[in-house]
N, C-alpha and C positions, 0 to 999 in steps of 0.2 A: 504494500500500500504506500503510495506516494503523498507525505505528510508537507511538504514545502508549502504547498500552495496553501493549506490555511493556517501554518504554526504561526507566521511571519505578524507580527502587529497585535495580537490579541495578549499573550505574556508580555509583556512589554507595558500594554496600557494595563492590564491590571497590576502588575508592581507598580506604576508609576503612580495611580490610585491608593497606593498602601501606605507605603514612605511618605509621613508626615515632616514635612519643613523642619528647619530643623531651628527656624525662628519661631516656630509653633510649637512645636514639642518640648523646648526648654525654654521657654517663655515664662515668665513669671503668670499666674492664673489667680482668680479673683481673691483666693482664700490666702494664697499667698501673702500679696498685698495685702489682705486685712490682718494677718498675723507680724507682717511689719509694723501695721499700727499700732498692734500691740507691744511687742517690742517698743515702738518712740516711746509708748506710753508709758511702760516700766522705764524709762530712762527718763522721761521729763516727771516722773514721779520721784523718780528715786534722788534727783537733783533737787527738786520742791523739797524733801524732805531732809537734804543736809543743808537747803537753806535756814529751814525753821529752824534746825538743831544749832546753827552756828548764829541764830539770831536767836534763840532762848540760853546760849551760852556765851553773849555778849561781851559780859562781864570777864571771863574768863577767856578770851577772844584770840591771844598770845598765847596762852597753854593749851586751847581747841586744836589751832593753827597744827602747831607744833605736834600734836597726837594724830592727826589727820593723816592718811596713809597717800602720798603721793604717786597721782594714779599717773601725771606727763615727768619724770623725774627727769628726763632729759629736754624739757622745753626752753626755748631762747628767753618766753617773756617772762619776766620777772614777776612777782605775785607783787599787787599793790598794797601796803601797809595803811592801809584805811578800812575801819570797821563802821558800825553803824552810828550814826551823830544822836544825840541826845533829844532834840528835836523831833526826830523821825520817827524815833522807838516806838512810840505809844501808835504810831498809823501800822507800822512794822506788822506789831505783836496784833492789831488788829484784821490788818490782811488775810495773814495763818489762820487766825481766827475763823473767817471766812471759808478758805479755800479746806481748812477743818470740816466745816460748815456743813460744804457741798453748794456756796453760795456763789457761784464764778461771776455771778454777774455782778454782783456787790465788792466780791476783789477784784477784781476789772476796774470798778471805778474807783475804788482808793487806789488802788497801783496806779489808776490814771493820775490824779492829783498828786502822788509824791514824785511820778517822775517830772511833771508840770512845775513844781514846786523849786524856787530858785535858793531854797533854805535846806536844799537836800542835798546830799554830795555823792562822790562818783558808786561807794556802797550803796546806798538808797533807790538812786536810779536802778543800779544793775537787780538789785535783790528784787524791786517793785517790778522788773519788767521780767526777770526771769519767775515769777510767780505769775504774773500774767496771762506768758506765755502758755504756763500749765492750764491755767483757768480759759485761754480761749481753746486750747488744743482738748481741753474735755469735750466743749461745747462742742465741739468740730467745726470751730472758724479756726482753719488751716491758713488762712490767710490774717488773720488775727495773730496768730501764734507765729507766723514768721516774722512781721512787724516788730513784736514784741523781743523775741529772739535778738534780732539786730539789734533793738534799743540796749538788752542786757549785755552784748557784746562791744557796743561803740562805747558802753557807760565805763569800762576799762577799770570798772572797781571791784570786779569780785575776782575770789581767789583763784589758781589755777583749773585746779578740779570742776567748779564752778562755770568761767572762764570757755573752756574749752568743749564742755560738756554742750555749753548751748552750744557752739558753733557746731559740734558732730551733730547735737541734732537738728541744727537748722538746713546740716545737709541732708537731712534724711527727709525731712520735710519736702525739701527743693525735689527731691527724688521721687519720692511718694506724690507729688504733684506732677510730675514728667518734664520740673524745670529741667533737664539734664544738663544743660550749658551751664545755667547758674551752681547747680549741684557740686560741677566737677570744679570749679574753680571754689568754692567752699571747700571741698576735701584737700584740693592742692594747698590752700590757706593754712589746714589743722593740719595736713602733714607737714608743713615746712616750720609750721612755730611749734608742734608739738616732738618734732623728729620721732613720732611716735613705729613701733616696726610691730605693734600687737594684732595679729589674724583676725579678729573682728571688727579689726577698724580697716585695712587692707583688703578685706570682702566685702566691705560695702563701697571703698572707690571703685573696687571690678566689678560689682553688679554698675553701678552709672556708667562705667564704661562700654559695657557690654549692651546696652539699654540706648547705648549714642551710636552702637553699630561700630564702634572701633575696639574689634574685634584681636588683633592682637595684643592691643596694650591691656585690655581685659583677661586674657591669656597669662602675662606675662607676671601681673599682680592677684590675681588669683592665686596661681601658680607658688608666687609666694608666700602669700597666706597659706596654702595649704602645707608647705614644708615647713613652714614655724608652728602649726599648731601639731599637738601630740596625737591630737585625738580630733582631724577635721569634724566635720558634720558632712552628711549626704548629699546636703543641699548645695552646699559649698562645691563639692566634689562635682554634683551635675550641672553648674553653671559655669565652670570649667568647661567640661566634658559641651556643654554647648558652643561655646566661644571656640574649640576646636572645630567644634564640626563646621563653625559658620565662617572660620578662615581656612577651609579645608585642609584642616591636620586630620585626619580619619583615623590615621595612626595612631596618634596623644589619644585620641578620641576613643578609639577605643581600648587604651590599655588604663583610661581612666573610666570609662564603663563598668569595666571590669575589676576595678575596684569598688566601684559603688554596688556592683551585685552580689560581689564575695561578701561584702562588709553584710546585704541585705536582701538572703537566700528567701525570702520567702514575701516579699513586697516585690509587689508583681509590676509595681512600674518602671522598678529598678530593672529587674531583667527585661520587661517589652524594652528600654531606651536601649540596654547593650543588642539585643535585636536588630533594633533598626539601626544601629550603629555598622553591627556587622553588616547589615545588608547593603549599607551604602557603600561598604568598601570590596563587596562582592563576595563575602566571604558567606555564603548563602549555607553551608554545610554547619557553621557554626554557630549561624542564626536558630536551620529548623531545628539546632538540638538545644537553645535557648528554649524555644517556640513548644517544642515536644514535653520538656519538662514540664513547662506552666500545664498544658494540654493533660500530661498523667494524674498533674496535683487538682484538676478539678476547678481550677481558675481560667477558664475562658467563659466567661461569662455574657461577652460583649461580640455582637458581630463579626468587629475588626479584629479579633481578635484571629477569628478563624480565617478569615480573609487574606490576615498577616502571613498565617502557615503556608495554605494551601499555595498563596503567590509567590510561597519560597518554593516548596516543592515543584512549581510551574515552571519555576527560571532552574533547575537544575535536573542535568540529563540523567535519564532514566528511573527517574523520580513521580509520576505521574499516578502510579497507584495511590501512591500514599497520597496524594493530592486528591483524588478522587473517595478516598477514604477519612480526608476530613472532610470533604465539601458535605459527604453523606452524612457525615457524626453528626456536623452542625445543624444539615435541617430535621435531622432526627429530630434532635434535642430544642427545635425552635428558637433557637439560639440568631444561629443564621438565615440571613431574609430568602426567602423565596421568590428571587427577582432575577432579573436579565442575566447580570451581571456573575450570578451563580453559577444558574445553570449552562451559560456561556462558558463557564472555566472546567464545570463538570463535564460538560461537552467533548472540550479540548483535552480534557485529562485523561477519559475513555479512550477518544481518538486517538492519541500518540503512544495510549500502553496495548494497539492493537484490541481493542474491542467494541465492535463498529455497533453492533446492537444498541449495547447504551448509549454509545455517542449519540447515535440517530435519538433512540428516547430522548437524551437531554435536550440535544438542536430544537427536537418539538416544543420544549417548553422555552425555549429560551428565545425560537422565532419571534412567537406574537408580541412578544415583550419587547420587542427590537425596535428603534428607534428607525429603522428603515429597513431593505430589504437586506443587507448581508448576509445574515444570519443564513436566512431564506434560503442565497444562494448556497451558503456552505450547504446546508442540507441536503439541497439537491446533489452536490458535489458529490457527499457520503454516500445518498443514495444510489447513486449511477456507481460508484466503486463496488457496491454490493450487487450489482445488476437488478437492482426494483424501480427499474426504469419507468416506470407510469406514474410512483410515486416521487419518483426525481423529476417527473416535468411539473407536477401538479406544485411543487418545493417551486421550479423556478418560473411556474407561472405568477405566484405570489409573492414573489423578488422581485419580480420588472412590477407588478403593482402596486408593491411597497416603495420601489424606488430603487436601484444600483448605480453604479458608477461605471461597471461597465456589463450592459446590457446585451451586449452580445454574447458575453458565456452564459448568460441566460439560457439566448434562443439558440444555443449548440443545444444544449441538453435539451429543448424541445426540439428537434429537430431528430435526434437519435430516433433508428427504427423501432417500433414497439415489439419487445420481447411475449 
């Protein structure tokens, strides 16, 4: 049986249907981003709350200082020697009060007034505005909370820790809003006055990098993040593992894969990305035993899933059974849709392991679903190779009515003598 005439184009579009982007596949997703905000939120919390501690230990202001665990110990700016002025105190301890409270809108307007207030000094402004900043970032005026942010930062009174803290998060803001421009020149800021080299500050200038589409330098700074920390995280590891695939390193790419799946045998998105990793790099033999494993453990759940396999075994020679044996698992199990697109590959997968019977069944179901006549004609093609000649004219009379491209192998097969 002569297979050329219809292998050609059909494996091809179906892989190319599988393999998701690979700016979609490691793309930050909604849930994501909203666990960044949580994260800000533990950090514009956690900054709120050594402000109150170092404005309820006022008095003690030099020996606070001093017991405070130096989180930039190699920073250029100096920490300024001004604490809170006597004057201010009592708006101060009122603010906290508030932001205690749950009352943001009420700290919002006294922090408005003492940063307004020309009897306030460069501590007052900075502490009113980085409590502010907390109080509009609850409400979710993200545009409130970077305002605020910069006033705590231009006010050049608070201490390092303090200081620095808002700038990281004013960059994460900038980030979580899709400033990216302004973002990265914020991080370039806190890197050069913090000369800070810690992995969680170095993972987030490579997510904005990565995020601007400059893709090597995100590469490059990930990268090292990921060798300073002992113990990366997964996520770190796949935003990596993206930034390769998106400057075409498929190699980095996938021996960083493959670390995030060893690290996470049984998170099944861990192993689909080293999948589609290997598939991109052609290594289709060590996708379907990615592909095969999830498939034993009971974890294809999802259409794609099956789709994923089947269109590996489709692109690898003499692989076609087993493609025809997931196509079948899947619509067993209603898993997989029973659409064109299926029965098209179940079609192709009978056809090429030599068993024209089913092929022909699948073509049937996979014609009317046909977006024009092709289908139609392959049919007829199988049919006439099996010599059921009557039903290969009747195939390509419904090809030229559906539509083909080239209409004249139609009318051969109509044309053949009737058996």
């Amino acid at each position: 049986m002569k297979h050329s005439t219809l292998r050609h184009g059909v494996l091809a579009a179906a892989l190319a249907a599988l393999i998701v982007p690979a700016s979609t596949a490691f793309a930050q997703d909604t849930s994501e981003r909203e666990s960044k905000t949580q994260d800000a939120k533990g950090r514009a919390g956690a900054a709120s709350q050594r402000a109150r501690e170092k404005n309820a230990d006022r008095g003690r202001g030099e020996q606070t200082e001093n017991r405070a665990e130096q989180q930039y110990p190699n920073a250029t700016r100096k920490a300024p020697d001004v604490k809170a002025s006597a004057k201010m105190s009592p708006k101060l301890q009122k603010l906290v009060k508030q932001l205690d409270e749950d009352k943001p809108a009420e700290a919002r307007r006294i922090a408005d007034e003492i940063i307004a207030d020309p009897k306030a000094n460069a501590y007052d402004r900075g502490f009113a505005a980085q409590a502010a900043a907390q109080a509009a970032f609850d409400a979710d005026d993200i545009a409130g909370a970077t305002q605020y942010l910069n006033q705590a930062i231009e006010s050049n009174g608070l201490d390092n820790n303090a200081h620095f803290g808002a700038l990281l998060m004013l960059a994460q803001l900038q980030l979580q809003e899709d400033q990216f421009e302004q973002s990265i020149k914020t991080f370039d800021r806190f890197f050069a006055e913090t000369n800070s080299q810690k992995p969680e500050h170095l993972v987030l200038k490579g997510n904005a990098l990565y995020r601007l589409d400059r893709f090597p330098e995100a590469a490059a700074v990930l990268k090292q993040a990921i060798d300073a920390s002992p113990e990366p995280r997964s996520d770190w590891l796949q935003l990596l593992m993206g930034a390769y695939i998106e400057n075409n390193q498929v190699a980095e790419a996938a021996r960083v894969a493959e670390t995030v799946a060893a690290k996470n045998p049984n998170d099944k998105r861990a192993q689909m990305n080293l999948a589609a990793v290997y598939l991109q790099s052609d290594m289709f033999d060590k996708a379907a035993s990615v592909l095969e494993k999830l498939r034993a453990a009971g974890q294809f759940n999802e259409d794609k899933d099956y789709r994923q396999l089947y269109s590996t075994y489709l692109n690898m020679e003499g692989k076609e059974k087993e493609a025809a044996t997931v196509i079948n698992e899947g619509l067993e199990k209603g898993v997989l849709k029973p659409e064109f697109q299926t029965y098209l590959a179940l079609a192709q997968a009978y056809y090429f392991s030599d068993q024209p019977g089913p092929s022909i069944d699948a073509y049937k179901k996979a014609a009317p679903l046909a977006p024009d006549g092709e289908t139609y004609l392959n049919l007829a093609r199988a049919l006439w190779q099996e010599d059921r000649i009557a039903e290969a004219k009747d195939a390509a009379k419904q090809a030229i009515a559906k539509g083909v491209k080239k209409p004249d192998d139609a009318k051969k097969i109509l044309a053949l003598p009737a058996k």
